[in-house]
C-alpha angles and dihedrals in degrees: 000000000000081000084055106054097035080062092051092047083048096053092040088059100041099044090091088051105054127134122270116287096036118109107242118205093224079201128060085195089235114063140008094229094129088050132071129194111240116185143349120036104265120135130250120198127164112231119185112314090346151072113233116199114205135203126248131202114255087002117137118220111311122209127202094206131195117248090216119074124218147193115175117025141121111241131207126192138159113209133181118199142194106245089230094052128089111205153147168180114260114201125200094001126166133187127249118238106274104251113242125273086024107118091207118133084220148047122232106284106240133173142084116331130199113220123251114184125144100238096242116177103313100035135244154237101255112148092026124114130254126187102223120206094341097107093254110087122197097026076190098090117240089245088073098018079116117156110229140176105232083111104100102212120229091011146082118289127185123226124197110183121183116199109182123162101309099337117093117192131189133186130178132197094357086307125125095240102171138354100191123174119193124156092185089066091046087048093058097029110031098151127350131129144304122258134196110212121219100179119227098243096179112239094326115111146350098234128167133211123198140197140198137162097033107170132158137184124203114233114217 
């Protein structure tokens, strides 16, 4: 029986760090002890089978970041998200050097993001890819920059994102979103970790986000 249980704790603590091709839960579903807050004052809480990011008044935006860090790997989420809340994933994301003088723990995140907007009325641009904090803005060219409606609003939506070399590929609900190929990006931000957005939104609010399911497998 003790056997038995030291192999469960092993494999709990191992699970985030398996070889490439094996699915990884990102999330133990009890603790955030394989994630870090980088950024902003948002809270994080875990609830059920979830993280559920929470907006603050006066934050910028807030990130729950991955400790481990990642280049090539298919990534599965389910997110659920206020209609009035812009939010999303960052992937291989990095911080910028704190400036000098400045008493932060972190620099500012920085790095591709995939877009995550409830649809509303007029549509949005969920699944696409933003380049925060880099200078570029949408990384998703204006051509198919296109606001759609696949996002089912006030409920769960799965993501599935690819990021493969310099090519970068979303889908949401089971629907092809970008295909977006820069090798700029993948110059600057070839591997680095996984971040949950919670948007500054002033002193409106509060709103909350919330995640499951987030799984990833490395690519060799």
């Amino acid at each position: 029986m003790q056997r038995f249980v030291l192999a469960l704790m092993l494999s709990a603590i191992l699970a985030p760090f398996a070889s490439a091709g094996e699915w990884v839960n990102l999330f133990n579903g009890k603790n955030l002890d394989n994630w870090i807050q980088k950024n902003g004052t948002a809270t994080y809480r875990i609830e059920g089978n979830a993280i559920t990011g929470k907006t603050t008044p006066g934050s910028p935006n807030s990130f729950l970041c991955t400790k481990k860090l990642y280049g090539n790997f298919e990534l599965e989420f389910e997110v659920k998200v206020h209609n009035q809340l812009n939010s999303g994933v960052q992937i291989r994301s990095q911080t910028k050097p704190i400036a000098k003088g400045k008493k932060e723990k972190f620099g500012r995140v920085n790095g591709p993001q995939v877009e995550i907007e409830a649809s509303g009325a007029k549509g949005a641009e969920a699944g696409y890819v933003y380049g925060e904090a880099t200078g570029r803005g949408w990384l998703t060219t204006k051509d198919r920059l296109k606001p759609h409606k696949v996002m089912k609003d006030g409920d769960w939506n799965k993501f599935r994102v690819v990021a493969n070399g310099p090519k970068i590929e979303t889908w949401i609900n089971g629907k092809k979103i970008e295909t977006l190929v820069d090798e700029p990006i993948f110059k600057t931000h070839p591997k680095g970790f996984i971040g949950l957005q919670v948007h500054g939104v002033g002193n409106r609010g509060p709103f909350e986000v919330s995640w499951r399911n987030i799984r990833l497998k490395e690519i060799e």
